[in-house]
C-alpha positions in Angstrom: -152.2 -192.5 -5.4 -153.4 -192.6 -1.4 -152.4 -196.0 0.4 -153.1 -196.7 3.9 -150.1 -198.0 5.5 -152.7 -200.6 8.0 -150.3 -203.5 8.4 -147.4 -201.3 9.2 -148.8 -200.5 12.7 -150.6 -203.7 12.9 -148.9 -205.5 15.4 -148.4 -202.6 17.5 -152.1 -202.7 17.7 -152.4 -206.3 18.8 -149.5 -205.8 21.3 -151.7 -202.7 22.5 -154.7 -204.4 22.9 -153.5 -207.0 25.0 -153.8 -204.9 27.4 -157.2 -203.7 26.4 -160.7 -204.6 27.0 -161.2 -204.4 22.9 -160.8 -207.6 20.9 -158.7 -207.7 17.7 -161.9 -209.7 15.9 -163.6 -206.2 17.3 -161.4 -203.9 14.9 -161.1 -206.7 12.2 -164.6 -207.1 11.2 -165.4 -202.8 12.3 -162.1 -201.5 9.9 -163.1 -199.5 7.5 -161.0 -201.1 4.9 -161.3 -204.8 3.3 -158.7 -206.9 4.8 -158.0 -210.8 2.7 -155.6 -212.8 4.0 -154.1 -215.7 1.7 -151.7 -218.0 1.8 -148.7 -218.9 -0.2 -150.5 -220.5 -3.0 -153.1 -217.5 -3.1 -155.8 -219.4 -1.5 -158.1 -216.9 0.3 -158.5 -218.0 4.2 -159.9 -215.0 5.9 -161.7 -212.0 4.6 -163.6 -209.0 6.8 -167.6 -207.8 6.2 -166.2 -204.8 4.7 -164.2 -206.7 2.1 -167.0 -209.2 1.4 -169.4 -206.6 1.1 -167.6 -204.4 -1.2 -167.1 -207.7 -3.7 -170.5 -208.6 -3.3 -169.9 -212.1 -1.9 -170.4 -213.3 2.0 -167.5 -214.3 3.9 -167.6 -218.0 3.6 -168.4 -218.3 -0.3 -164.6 -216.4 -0.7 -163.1 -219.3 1.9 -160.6 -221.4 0.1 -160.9 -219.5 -3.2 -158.4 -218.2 -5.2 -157.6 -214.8 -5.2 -158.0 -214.2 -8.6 -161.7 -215.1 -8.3 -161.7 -211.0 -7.2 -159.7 -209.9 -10.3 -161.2 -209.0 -13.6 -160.7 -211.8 -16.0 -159.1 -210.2 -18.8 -155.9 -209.6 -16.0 -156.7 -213.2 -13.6 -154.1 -214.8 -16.1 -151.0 -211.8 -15.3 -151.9 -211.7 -11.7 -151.1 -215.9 -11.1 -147.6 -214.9 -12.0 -147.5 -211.6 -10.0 -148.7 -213.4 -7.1 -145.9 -216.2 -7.6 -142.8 -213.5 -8.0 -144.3 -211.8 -4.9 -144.1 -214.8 -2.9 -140.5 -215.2 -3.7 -139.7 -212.0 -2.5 -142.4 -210.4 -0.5 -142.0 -207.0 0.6 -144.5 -204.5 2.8 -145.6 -202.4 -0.3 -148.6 -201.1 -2.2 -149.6 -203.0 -5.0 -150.1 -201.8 -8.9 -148.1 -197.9 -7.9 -148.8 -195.8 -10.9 -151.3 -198.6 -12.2 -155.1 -198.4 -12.4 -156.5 -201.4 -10.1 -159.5 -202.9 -10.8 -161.6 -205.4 -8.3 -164.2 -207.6 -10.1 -167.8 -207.8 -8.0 -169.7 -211.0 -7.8 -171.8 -209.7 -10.2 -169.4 -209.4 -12.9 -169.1 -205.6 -12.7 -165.8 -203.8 -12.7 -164.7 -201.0 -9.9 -161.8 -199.3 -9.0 -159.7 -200.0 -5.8 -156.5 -199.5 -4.0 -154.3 -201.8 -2.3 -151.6 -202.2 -0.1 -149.8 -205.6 0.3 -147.6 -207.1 3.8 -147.1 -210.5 4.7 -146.4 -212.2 7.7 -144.4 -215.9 8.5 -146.1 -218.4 10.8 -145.2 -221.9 11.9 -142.7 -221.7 8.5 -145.7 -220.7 6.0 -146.0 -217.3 3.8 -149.3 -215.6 4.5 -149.8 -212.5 2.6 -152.5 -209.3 4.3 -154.0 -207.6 1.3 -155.7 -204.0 2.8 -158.2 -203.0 -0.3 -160.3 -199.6 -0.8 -163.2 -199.1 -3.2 -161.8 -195.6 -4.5 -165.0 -195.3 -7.0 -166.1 -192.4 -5.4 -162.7 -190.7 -6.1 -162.5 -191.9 -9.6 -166.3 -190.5 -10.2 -165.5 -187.1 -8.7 -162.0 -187.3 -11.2 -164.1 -188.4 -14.1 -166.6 -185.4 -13.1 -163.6 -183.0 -12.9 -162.2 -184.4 -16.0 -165.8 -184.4 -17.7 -166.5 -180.6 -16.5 -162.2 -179.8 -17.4 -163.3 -181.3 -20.8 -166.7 -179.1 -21.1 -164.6 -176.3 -20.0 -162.1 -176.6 -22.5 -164.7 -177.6 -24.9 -166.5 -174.1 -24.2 -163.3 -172.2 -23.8 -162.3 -173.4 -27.8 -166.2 -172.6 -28.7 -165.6 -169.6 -27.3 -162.3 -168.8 -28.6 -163.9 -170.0 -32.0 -166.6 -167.7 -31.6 -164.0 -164.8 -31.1 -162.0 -165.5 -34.0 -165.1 -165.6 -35.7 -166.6 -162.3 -34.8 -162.8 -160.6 -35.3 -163.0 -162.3 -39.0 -166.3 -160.7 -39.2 -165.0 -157.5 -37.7 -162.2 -157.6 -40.0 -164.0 -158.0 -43.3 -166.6 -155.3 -41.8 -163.3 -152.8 -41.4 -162.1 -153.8 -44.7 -165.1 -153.2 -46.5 -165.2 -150.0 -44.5 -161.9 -149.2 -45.9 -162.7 -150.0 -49.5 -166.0 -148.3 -49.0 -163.9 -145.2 -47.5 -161.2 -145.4 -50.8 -164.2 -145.9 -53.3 -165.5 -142.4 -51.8 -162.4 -140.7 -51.7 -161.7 -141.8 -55.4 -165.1 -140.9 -56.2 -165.1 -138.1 -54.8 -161.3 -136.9 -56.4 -163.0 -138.3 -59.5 -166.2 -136.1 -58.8 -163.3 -132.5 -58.1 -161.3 -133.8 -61.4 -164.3 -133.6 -63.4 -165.4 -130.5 -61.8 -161.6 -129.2 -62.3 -161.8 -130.2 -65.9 -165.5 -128.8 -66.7 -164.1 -125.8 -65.4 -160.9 -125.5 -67.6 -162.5 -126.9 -70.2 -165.1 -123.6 -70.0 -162.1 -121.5 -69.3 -160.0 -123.3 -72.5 -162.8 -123.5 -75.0 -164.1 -119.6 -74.2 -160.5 -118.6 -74.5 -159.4 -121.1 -77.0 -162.8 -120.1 -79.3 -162.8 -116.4 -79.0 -160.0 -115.6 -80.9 -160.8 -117.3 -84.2 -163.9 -116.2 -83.9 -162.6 -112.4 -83.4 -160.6 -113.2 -86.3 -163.3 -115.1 -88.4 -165.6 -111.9 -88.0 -163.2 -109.1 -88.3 -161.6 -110.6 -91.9 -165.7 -111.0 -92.8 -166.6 -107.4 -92.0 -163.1 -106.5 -94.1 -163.8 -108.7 -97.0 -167.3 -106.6 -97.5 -165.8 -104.0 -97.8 -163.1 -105.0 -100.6 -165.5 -105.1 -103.9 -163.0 -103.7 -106.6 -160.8 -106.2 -108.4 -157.7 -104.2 -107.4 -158.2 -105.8 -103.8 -158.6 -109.5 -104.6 -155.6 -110.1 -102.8 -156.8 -108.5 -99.5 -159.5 -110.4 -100.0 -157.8 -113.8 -100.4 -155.5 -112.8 -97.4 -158.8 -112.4 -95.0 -159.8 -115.4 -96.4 -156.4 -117.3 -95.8 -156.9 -116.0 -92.1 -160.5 -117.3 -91.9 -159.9 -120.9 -93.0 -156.9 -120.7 -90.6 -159.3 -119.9 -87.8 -161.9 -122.9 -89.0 -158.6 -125.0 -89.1 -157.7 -123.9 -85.5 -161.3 -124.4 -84.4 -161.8 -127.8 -85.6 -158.6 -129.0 -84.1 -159.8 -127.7 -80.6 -163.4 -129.2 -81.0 -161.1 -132.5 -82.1 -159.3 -132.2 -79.0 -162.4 -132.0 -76.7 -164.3 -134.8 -78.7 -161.4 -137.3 -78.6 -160.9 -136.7 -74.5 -164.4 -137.2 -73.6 -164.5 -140.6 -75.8 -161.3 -141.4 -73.9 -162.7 -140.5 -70.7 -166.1 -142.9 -71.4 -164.5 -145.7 -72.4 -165.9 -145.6 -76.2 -162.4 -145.7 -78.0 -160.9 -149.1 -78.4 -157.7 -150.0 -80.8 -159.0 -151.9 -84.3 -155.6 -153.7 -85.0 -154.9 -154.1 -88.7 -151.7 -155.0 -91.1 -150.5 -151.5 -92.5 -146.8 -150.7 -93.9 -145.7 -148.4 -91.0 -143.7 -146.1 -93.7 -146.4 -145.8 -95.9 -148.2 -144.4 -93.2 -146.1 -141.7 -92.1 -145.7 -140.4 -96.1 -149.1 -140.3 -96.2 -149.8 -138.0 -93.0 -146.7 -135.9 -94.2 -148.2 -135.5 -97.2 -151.5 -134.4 -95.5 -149.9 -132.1 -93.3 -147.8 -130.3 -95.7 -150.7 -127.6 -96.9 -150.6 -126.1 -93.7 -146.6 -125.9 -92.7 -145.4 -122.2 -92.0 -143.3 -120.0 -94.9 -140.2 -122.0 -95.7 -140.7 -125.4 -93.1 -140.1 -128.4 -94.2 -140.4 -132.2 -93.3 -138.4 -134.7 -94.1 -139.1 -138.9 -93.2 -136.8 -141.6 -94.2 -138.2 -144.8 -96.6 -138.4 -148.0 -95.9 -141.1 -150.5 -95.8 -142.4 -152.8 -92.3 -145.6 -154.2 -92.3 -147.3 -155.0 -88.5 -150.1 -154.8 -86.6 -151.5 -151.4 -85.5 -154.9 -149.0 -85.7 -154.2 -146.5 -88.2 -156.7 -144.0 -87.3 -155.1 -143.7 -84.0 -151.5 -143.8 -85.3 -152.2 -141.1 -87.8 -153.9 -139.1 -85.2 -150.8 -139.5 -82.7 -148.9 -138.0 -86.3 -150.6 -135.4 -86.7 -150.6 -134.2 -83.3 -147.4 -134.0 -83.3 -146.5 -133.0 -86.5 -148.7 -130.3 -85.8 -147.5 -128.8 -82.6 -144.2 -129.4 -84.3 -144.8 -126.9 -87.1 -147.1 -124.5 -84.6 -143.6 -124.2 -81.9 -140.8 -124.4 -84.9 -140.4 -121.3 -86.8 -140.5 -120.4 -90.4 -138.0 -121.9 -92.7 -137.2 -124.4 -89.8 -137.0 -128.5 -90.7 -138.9 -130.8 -89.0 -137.8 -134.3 -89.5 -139.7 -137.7 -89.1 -137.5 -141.2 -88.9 -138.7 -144.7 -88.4 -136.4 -147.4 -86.8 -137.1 -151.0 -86.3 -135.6 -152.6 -83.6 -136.3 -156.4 -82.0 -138.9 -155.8 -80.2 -140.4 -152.3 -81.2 -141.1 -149.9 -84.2 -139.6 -146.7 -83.0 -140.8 -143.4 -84.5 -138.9 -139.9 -84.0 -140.5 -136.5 -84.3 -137.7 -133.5 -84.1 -138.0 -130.1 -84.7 -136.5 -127.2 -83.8 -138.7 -125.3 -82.1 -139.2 -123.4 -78.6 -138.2 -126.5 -76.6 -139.6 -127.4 -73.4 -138.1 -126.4 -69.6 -136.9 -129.3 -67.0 -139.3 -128.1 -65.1 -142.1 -128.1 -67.0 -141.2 -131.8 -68.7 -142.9 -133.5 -65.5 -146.3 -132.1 -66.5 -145.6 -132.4 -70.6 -148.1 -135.1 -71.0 -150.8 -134.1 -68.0 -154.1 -132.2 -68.7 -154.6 -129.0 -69.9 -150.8 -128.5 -69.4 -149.4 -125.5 -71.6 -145.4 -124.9 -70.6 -144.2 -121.6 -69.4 -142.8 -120.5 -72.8 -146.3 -121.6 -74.8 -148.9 -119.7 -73.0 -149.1 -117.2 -76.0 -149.1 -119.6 -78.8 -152.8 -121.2 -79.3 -153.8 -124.5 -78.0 -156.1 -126.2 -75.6 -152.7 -128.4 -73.6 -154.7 -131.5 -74.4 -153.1 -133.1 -77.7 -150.2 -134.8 -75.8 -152.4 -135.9 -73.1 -154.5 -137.3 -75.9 -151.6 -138.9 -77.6 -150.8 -141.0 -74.4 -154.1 -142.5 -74.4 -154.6 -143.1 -77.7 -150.8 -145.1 -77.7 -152.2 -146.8 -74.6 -154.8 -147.9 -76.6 -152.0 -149.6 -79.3 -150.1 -150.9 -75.8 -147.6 -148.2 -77.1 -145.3 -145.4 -75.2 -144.0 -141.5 -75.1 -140.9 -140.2 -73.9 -139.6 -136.5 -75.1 -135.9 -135.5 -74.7 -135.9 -131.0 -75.0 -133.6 -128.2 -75.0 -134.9 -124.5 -74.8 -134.6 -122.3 -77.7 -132.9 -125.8 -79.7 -135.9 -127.7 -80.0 -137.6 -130.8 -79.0 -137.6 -134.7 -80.1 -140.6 -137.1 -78.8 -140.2 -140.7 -79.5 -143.2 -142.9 -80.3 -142.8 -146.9 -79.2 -145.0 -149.4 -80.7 -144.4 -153.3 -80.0 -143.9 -154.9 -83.3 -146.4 -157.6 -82.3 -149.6 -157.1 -80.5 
């Protein structure tokens, strides 16, 4: 806060114009500043044109008022004691530092002003010099800078808002740009897995379907030509080999039909109560008419009821069972067991078979997959990959453990409660 320091130099001034053809009354009533003078009990006995002017008043209405008459009211009350401690000790000072001062005009209006107090003894009285400054200029121009600061920051935060804004907007526009980019990336390995599956499926069905057919024609162009009754059994024997090739056909068309319901959606589990064990018998059973020379199966008995599709469970069976008697050999033993544990229904299929290579076990349950060592036996390399999905479907698992040229065991888990 600015204070001119007037009374400091004051009676240097009057000493100076003694000498001087300029009257003190000349600078008192031409200052630029209000000047009051009061005495000690704050009675006001001379005031300057500037001071009455800026208070609104003429000089002799403010003549033996108090000086609290120019103080707003709410604050007339604090001042009578201010101006009381003052007395007691007055000191050449400005008044209200670090303080907002406020004059009160005759007209009841409030404005802002600076002051700076002296006093001065004479004939063994206090007289006090108040020098005053209408600073409403100053606090207009601060209010403006504050106002425009305010706008300012106001427009910086509408800006910074707006920013944020536009980088949300930018954000969500890049993200949707990255799902966008995914979704066509997956569509489009989707769109080369389907083209890589119509492909090996036309490579896997015209090699898969042209050797029973081969063998389905040649046994029918051999059994023409058997009419005697001496070669009935060459006649049964091409007939054995037919229905074998029908056998084989059907399970391929199976195996095609059964992936592209999976594929589409269209297969769902239809949970029922069925005795686990009762189940396995009766796929064994099933399976039996078409086991090699001399294989057996064998399953243990029990009984356990729980919750489970039985379609789908005796497909998963016969899948198995199947590729177990295709890879074992003749006279080999294939054997089923059921376990129940706490939380699942755990069923074994071991045979003794080919086995499957490290190696290859990574792949055992993909697409199409045919191991190393199975490439000459028949089979489309879809039934495991089918047997996943339909135990998916059953919220069921697959694992496999294999040796080579020992055989192979795959382990079927099924959660007791669904």
């Amino acid at each position: 806060m600015f204070f001119t320091p007037i009374w400091a130099t004051l009676y240097q001034v009057m000493e100076a114009l003694k000498n001087a053809d300029i009257s003190f009354e000349t600078i008192f009533n031409h200052v630029n500043e209000g000047v009051l003078i009061v005495n000690s009990s704050g009675e006001i006995l001379l005031t300057n044109p500037k001071l009455a002017e800026m208070f609104g008043y003429e000089e002799s209405e403010l003549s033996g008022e108090k000086v609290e008459k120019l103080i707003p009211s709410v604050l007339a009350h604090r001042h009578e004691q201010y101006r009381s401690d003052y007395m007691k000790n007055p000191v050449r000072r400005p008044m209200g530092k670090n303080m907002s001062l406020h004059g009160k005009h005759k007209t009841g209006r409030e404005f802002p002003i600076e002051i700076s107090l002296s006093y001065y003894n004479s004939n063994d009285a206090l007289f006090v010099i108040a020098f005053i400054i209408d600073i409403s200029d100053r606090f207009d121009q601060q209010a403006k800078i504050e106002r425009m600061n305010s706008e300012l920051k106001s427009l910086n935060e509408s800006l910074e808002k707006k920013v944020a804004e536009r980088m949300l907007v930018l954000k969500e526009a890049l993200h949707e740009l990255e799902v966008s980019r995914d979704e066509l990336s997956q569509a489009l390995e989707n769109e080369k897995s389907l083209n890589e599956l119509k492909s090996r499926f036309v490579s896997t069905a015209s090699h898969e379907f042209r050797t029973p057919l081969s063998t389905i024609l040649s046994s029918v162009s051999l059994i023409q030509k058997y009419t005697s009754a001496e070669d009935q059994e060459k006649r049964e024997k091409h007939i054995l080999r037919i229905k074998n090739a029908v056998s084989g056909l059907t399970e391929i068309l199976n195996d095609f039909l059964s992936l592209g319901k999976l594929e589409e959606g269209k297969m769902s589990a239809k949970l029922a109560q069925h005795d686990v064990f009762v189940l396995i018998r009766e796929v064994v059973s099933d399976i039996n008419s078409i086991v090699r020379s001399g294989q057996t199966i064998t399953y243990n008995s029990g009984t356990f009821e729980m919750m489970i599709d039985r379609q789908l469970l005796r497909n998963v069976m016969f899948n198995l069972l199947g590729n177990a008697i295709k890879f074992s050999p003749e006279g080999a033993v294939i054997d089923v067991h059921v376990s129940i544990n706490d939380n699942d229904v755990v069923i074994a299929v071991k045979d003794q078979g080919i086995g499957i290579s490290e190696a290859d076990m990574k792949n055992l349950f993909g697409r199409f997959f045919r191991g190393a060592n199975a490439v000459a036996i028949p089979g489309t390399g879809l039934g495991l990959n089918i047997v996943t999905k339909y135990l998916e479907l059953m919220q069921g698992t697959i694992t496999c453990t294999s040796e080579l040229n020992v055989g192979s065991t795959f382990y079927i888990n099924l959660p007791k409660t669904n």
